[in-house]
PyMOL commands that place a pseudoatom at each C-alpha (Angstrom):
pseudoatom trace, name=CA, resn=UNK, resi=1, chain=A, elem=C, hetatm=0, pos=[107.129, 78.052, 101.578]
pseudoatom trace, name=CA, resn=UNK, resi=2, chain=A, elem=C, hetatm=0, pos=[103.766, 77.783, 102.762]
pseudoatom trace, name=CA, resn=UNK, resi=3, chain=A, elem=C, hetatm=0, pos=[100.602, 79.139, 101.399]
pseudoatom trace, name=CA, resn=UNK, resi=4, chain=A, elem=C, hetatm=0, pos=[100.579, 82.247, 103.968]
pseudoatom trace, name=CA, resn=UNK, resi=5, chain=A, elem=C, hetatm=0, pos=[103.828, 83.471, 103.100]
pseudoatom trace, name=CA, resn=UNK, resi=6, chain=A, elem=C, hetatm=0, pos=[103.152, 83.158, 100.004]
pseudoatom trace, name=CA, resn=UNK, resi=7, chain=A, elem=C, hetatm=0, pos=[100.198, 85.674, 100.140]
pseudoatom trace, name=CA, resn=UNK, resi=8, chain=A, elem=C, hetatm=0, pos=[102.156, 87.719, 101.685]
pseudoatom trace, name=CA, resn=UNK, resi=9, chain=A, elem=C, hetatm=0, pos=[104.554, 87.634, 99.147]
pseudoatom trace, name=CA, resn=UNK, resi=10, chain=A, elem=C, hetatm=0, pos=[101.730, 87.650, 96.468]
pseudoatom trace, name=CA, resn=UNK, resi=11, chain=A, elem=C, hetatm=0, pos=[100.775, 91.044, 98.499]
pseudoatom trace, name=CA, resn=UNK, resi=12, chain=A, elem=C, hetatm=0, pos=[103.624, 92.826, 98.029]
pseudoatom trace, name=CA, resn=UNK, resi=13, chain=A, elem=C, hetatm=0, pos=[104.028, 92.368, 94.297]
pseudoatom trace, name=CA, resn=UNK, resi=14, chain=A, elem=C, hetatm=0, pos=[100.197, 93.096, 94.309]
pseudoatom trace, name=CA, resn=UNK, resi=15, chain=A, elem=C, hetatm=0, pos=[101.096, 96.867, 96.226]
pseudoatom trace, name=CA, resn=UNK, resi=16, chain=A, elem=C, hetatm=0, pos=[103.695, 97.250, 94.254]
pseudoatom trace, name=CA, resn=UNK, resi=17, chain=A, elem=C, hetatm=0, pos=[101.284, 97.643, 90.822]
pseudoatom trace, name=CA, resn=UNK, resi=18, chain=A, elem=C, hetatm=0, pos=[100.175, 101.116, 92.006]
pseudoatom trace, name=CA, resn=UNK, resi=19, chain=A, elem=C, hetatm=0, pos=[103.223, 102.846, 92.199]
pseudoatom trace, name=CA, resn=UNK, resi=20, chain=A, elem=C, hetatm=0, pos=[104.628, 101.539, 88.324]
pseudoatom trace, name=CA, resn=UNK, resi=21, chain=A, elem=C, hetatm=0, pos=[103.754, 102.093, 85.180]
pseudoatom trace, name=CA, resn=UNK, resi=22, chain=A, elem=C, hetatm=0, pos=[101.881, 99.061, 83.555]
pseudoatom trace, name=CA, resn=UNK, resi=23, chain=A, elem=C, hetatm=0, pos=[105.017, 98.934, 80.956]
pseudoatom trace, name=CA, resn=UNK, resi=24, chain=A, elem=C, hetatm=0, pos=[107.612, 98.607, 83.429]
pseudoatom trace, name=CA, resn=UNK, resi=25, chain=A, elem=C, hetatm=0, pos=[105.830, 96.664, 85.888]
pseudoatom trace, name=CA, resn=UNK, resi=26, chain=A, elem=C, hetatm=0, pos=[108.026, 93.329, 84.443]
pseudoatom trace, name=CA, resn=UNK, resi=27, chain=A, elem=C, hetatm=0, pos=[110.891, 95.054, 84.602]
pseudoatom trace, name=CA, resn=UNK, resi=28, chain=A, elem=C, hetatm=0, pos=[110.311, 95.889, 88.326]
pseudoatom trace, name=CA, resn=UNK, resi=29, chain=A, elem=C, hetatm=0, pos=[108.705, 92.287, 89.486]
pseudoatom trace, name=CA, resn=UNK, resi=30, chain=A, elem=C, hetatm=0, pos=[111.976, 90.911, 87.417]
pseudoatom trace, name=CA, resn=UNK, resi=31, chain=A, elem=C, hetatm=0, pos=[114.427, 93.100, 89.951]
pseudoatom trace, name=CA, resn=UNK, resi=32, chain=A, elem=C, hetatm=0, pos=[112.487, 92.015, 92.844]
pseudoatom trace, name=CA, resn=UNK, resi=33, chain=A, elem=C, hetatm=0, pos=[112.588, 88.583, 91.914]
pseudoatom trace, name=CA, resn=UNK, resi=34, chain=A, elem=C, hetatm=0, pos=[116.343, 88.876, 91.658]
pseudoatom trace, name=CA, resn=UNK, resi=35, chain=A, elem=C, hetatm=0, pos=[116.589, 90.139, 94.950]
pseudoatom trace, name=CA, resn=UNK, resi=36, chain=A, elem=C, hetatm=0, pos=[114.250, 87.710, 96.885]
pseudoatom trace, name=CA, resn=UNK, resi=37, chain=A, elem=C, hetatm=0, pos=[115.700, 84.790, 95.651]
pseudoatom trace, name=CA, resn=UNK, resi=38, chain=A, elem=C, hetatm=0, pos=[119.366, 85.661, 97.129]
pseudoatom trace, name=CA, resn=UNK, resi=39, chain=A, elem=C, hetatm=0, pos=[120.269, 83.473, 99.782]
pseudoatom trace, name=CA, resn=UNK, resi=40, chain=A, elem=C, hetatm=0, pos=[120.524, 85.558, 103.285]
pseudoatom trace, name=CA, resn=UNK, resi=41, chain=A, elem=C, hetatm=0, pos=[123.892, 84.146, 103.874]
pseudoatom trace, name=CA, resn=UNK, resi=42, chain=A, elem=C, hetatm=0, pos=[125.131, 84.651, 100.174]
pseudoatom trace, name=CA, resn=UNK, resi=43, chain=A, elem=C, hetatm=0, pos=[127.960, 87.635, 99.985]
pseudoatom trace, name=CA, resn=UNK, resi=44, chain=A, elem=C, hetatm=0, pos=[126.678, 90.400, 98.155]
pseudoatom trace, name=CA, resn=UNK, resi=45, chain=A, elem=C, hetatm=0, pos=[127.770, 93.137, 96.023]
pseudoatom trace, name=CA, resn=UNK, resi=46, chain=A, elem=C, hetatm=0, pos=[128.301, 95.631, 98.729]
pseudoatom trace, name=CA, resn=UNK, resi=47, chain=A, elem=C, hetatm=0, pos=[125.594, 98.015, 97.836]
pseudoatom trace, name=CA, resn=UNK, resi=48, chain=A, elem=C, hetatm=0, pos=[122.783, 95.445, 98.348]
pseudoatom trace, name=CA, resn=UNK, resi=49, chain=A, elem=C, hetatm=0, pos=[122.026, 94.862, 101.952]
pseudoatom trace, name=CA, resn=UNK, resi=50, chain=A, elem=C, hetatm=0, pos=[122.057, 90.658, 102.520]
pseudoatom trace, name=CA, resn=UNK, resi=51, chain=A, elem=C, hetatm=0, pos=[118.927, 90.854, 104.121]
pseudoatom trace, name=CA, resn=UNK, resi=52, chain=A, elem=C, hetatm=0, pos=[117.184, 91.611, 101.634]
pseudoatom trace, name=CA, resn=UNK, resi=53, chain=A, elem=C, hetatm=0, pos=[117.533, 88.041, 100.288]
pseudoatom trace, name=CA, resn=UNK, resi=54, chain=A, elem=C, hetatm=0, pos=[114.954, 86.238, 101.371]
pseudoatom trace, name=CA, resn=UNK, resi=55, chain=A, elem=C, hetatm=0, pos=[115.750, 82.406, 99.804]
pseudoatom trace, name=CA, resn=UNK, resi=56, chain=A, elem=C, hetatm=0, pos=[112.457, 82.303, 97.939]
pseudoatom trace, name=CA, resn=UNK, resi=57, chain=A, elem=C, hetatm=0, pos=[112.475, 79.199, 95.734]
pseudoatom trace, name=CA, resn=UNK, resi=58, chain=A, elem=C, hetatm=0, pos=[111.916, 79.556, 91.612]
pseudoatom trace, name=CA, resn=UNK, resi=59, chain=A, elem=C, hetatm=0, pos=[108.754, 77.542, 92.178]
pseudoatom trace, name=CA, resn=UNK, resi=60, chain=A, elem=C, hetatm=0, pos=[107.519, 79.362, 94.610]
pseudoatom trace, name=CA, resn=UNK, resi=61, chain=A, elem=C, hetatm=0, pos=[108.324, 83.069, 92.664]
pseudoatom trace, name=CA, resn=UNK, resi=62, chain=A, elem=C, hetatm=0, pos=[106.415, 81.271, 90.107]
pseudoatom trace, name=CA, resn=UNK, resi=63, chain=A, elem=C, hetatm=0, pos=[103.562, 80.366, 92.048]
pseudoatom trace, name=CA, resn=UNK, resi=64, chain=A, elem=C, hetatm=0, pos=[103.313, 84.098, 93.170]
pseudoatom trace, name=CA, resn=UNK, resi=65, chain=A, elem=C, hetatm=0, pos=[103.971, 85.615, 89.687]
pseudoatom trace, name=CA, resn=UNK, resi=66, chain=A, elem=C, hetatm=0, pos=[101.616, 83.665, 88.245]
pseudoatom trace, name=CA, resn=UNK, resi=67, chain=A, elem=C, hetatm=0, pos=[98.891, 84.856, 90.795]
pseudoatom trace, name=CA, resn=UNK, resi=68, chain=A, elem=C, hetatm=0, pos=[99.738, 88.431, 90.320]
pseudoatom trace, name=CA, resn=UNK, resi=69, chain=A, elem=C, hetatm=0, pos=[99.177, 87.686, 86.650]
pseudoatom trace, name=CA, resn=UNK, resi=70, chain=A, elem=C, hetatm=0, pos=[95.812, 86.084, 87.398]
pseudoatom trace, name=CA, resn=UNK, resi=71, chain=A, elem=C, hetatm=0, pos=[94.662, 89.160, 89.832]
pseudoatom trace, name=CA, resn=UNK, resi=72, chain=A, elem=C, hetatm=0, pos=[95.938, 91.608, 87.135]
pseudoatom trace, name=CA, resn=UNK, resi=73, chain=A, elem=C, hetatm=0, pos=[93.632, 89.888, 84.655]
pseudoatom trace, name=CA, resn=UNK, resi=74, chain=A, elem=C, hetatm=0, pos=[90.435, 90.269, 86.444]
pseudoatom trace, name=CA, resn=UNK, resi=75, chain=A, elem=C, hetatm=0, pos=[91.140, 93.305, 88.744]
pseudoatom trace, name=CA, resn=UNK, resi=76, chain=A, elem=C, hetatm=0, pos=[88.453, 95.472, 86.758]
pseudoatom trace, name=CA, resn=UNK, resi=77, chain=A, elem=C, hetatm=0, pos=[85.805, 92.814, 87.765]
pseudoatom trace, name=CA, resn=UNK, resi=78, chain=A, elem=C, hetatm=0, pos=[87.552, 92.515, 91.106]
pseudoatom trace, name=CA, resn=UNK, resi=79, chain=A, elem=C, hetatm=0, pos=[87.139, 96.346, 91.802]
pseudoatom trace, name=CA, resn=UNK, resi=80, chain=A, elem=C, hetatm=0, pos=[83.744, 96.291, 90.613]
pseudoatom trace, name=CA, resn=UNK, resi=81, chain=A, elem=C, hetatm=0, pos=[82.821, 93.842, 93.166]
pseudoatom trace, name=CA, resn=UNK, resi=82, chain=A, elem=C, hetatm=0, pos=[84.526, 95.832, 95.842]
pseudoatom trace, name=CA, resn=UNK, resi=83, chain=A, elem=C, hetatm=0, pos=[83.023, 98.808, 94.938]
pseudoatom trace, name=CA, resn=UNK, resi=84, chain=A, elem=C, hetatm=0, pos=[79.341, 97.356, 94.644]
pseudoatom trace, name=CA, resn=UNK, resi=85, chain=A, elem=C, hetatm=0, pos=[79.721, 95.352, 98.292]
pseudoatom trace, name=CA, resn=UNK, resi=86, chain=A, elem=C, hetatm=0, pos=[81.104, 98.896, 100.255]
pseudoatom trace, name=CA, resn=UNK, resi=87, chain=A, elem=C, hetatm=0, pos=[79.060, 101.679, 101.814]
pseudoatom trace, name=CA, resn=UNK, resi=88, chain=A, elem=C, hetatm=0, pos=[80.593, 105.027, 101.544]
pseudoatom trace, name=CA, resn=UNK, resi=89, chain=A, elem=C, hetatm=0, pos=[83.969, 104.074, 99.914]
pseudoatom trace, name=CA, resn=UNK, resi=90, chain=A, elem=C, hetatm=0, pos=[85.168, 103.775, 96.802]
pseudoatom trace, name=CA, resn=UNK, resi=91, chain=A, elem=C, hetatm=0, pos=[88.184, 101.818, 95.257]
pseudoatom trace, name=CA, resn=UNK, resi=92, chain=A, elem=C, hetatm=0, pos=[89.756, 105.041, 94.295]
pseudoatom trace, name=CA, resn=UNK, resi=93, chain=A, elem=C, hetatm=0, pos=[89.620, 106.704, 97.820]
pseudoatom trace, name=CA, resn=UNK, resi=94, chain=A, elem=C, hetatm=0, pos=[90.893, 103.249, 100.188]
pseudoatom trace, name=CA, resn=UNK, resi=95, chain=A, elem=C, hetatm=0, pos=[94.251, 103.217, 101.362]
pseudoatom trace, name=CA, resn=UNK, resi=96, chain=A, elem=C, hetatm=0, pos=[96.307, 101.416, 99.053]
pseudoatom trace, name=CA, resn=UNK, resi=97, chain=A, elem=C, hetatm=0, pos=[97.053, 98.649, 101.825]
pseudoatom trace, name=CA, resn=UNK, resi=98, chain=A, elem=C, hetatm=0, pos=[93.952, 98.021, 102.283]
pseudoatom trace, name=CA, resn=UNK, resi=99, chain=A, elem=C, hetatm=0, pos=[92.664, 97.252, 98.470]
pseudoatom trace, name=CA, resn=UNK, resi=100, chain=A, elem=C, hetatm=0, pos=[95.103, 95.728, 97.820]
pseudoatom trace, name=CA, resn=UNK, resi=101, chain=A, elem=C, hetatm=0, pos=[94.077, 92.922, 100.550]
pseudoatom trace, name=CA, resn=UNK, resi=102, chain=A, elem=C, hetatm=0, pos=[90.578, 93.401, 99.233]
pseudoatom trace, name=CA, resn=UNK, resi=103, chain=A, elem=C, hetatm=0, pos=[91.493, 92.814, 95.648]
pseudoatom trace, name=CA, resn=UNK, resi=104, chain=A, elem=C, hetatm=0, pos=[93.919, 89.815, 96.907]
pseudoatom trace, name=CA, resn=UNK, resi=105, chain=A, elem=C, hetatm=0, pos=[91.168, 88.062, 98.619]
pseudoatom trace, name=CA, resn=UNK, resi=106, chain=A, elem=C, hetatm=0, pos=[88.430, 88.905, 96.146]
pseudoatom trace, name=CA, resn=UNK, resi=107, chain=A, elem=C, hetatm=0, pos=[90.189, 86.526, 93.907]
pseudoatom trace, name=CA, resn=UNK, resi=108, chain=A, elem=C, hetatm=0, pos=[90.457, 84.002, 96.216]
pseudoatom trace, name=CA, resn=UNK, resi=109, chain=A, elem=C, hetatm=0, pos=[87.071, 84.043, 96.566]
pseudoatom trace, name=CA, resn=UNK, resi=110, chain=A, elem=C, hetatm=0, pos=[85.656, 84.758, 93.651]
pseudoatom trace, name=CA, resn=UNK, resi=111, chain=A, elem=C, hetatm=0, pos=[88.309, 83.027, 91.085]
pseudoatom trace, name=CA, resn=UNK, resi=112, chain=A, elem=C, hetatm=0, pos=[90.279, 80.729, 93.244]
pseudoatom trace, name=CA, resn=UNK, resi=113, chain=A, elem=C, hetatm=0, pos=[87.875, 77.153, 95.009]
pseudoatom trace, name=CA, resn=UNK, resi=114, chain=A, elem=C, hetatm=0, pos=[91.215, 75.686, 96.103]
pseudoatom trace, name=CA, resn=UNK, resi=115, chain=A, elem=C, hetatm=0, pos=[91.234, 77.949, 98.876]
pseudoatom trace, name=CA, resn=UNK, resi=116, chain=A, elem=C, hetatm=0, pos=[88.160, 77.818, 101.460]
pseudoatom trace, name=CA, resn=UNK, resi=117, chain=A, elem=C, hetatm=0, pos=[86.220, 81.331, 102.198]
pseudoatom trace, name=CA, resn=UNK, resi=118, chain=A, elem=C, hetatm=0, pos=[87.029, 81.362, 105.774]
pseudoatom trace, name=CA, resn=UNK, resi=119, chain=A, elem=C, hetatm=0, pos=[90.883, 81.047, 105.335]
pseudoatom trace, name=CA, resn=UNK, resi=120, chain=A, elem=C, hetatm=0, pos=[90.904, 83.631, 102.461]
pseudoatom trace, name=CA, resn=UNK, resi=121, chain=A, elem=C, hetatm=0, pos=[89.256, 86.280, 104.908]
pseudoatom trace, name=CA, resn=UNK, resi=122, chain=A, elem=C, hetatm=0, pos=[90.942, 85.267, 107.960]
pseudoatom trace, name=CA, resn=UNK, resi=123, chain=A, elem=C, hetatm=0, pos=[94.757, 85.709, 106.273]
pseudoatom trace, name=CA, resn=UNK, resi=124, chain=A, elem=C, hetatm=0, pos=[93.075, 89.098, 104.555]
pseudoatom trace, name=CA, resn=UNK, resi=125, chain=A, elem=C, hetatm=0, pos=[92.368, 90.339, 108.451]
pseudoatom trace, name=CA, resn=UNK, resi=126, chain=A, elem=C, hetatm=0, pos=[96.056, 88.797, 109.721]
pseudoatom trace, name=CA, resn=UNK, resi=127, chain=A, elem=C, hetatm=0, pos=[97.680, 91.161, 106.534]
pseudoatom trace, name=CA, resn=UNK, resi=128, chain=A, elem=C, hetatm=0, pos=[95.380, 94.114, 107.267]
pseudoatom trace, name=CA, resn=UNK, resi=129, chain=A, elem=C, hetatm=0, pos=[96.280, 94.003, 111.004]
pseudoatom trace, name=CA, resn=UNK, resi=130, chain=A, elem=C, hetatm=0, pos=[100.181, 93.602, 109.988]
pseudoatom trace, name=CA, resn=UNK, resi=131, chain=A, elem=C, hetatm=0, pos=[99.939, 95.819, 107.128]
pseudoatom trace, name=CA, resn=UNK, resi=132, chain=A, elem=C, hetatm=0, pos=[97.238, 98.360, 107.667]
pseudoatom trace, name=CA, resn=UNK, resi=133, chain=A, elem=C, hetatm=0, pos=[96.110, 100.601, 110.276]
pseudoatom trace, name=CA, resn=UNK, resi=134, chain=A, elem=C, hetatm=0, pos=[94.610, 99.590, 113.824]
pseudoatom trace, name=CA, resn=UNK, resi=135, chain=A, elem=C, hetatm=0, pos=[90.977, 99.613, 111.753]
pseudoatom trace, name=CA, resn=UNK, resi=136, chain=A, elem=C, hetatm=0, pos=[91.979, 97.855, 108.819]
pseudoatom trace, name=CA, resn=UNK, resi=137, chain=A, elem=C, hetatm=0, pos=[91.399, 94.385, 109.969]
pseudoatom trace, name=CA, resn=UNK, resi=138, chain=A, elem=C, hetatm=0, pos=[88.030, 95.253, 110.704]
pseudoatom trace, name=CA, resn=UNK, resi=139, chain=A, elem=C, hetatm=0, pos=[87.662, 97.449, 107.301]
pseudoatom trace, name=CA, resn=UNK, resi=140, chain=A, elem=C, hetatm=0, pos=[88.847, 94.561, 105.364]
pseudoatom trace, name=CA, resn=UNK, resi=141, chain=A, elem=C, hetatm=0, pos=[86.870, 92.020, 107.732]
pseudoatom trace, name=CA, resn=UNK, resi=142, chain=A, elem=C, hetatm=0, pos=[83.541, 93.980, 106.814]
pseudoatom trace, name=CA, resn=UNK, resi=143, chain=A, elem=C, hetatm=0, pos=[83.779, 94.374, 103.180]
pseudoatom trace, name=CA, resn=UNK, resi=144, chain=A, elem=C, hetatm=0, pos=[84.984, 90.744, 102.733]
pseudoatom trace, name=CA, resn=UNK, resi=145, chain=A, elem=C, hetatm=0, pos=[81.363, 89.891, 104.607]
pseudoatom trace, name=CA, resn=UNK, resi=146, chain=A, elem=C, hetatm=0, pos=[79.607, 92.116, 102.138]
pseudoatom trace, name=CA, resn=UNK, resi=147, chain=A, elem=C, hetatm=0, pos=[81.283, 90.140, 99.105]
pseudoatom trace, name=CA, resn=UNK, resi=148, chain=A, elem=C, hetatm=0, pos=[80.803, 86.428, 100.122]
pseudoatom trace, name=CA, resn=UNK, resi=149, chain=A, elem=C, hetatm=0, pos=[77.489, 87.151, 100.627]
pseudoatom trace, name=CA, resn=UNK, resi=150, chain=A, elem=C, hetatm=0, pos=[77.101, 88.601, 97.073]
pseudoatom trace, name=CA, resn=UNK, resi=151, chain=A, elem=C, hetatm=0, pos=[79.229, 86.109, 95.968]
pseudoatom trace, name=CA, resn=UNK, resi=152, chain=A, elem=C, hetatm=0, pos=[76.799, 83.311, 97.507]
pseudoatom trace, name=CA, resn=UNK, resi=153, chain=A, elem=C, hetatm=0, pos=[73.991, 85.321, 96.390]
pseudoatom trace, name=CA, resn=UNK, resi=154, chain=A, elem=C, hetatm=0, pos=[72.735, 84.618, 100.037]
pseudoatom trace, name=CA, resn=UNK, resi=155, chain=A, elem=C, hetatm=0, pos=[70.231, 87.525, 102.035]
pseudoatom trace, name=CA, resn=UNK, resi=156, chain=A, elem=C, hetatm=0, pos=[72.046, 89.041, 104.965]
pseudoatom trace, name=CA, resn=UNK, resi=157, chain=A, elem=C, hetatm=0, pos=[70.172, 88.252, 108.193]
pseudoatom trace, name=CA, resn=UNK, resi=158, chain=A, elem=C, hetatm=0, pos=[69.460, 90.401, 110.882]
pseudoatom trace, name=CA, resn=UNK, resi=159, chain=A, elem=C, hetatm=0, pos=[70.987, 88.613, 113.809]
pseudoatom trace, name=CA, resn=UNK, resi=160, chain=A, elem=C, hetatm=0, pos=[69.122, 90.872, 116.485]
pseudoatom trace, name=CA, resn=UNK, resi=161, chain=A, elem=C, hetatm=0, pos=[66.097, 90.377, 114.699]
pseudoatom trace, name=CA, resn=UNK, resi=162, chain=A, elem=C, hetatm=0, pos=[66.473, 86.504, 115.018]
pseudoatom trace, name=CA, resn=UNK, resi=163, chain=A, elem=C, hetatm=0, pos=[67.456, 86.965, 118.273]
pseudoatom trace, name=CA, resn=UNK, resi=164, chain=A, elem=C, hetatm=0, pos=[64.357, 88.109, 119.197]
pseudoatom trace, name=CA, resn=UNK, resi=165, chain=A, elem=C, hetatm=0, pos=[62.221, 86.071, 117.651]
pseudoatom trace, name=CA, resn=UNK, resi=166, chain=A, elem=C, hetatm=0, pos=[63.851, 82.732, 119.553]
pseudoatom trace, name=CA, resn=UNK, resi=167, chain=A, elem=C, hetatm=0, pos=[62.566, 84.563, 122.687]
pseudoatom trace, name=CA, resn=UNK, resi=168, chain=A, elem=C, hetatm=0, pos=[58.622, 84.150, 121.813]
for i in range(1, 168): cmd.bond("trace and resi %d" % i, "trace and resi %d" % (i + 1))
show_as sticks, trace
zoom trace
């Protein structure tokens, strides 16, 4: 599997947090689990649909668990971030598709230097535009700026302004 199906996959169980119960969130990720890693072509007991097997691999289940886990961990901190870098918006009021992209990629690029900046925003826009509404990619394009450059603890330039002050 590679690494952006497997954020997509590490999206969904990431979604799936804010509709369970912290308690029986195992319980649920354990189900799933059970159902992704059926093989498409496998028969079935009749009341599950064989596409819903999707052939995932243990390693890579584990591989997405284990990120889940990770997010979990810091997703205070995470939603901190979010809500210090956005204008208007809190983490409470955003769609649920869309912070959950925001708190995926947050880690990335906050917690995770395997991954380079630019990929980690660029999947976060593909998932927002496949996931979200028509202005989520730019939603989640926006706030993602906000946060590297926090996270880089770099000033925000004023491209008009430098602009026009190559024209002297």
């Amino acid at each position: 599997m590679n690494q952006t199906r497997r954020r997509e996959e590490t999206f969904k169980r990431l979604f799936m947090i804010q509709f369970y119960p912290e308690d029986s969130f195992d319980e649920v990720v354990q189900a799933n689990d059970e159902l992704e890693t059926l093989d498409p072509e496998a028969e079935v007991h009749p009341y599950i649909e064989p596409e819903l097997g999707n052939g995932i691999k243990e390693a890579d289940l584990k591989l997405i668990n284990d990120k889940v886990e990770a997010i979990r961990e810091h997703i205070k901190d995470i939603d901190e971030l979010i809500n210090a870098n956005v204008t208007g918006w809190k983490t409470s009021r955003m769609a649920k598709v869309d912070l959950t992209i925001l708190r995926l990629a947050c880690y990335e690029l906050k917690y995770d230097d395997s991954i380079p900046e630019k990929v980690s925003v660029n999947e976060a826009v593909e998932l927002a535009k496949k996931y979200g509404t028509e202005k989520s990619g730019s939603f989640v394009n926006g706030v993602l700026r906000h946060i590297m450059i926090a996270l880089n603890d770099k000033p925000e330039t004023d491209e008009t302004a430098f602009e026009e002050n190559t024209d002297e």
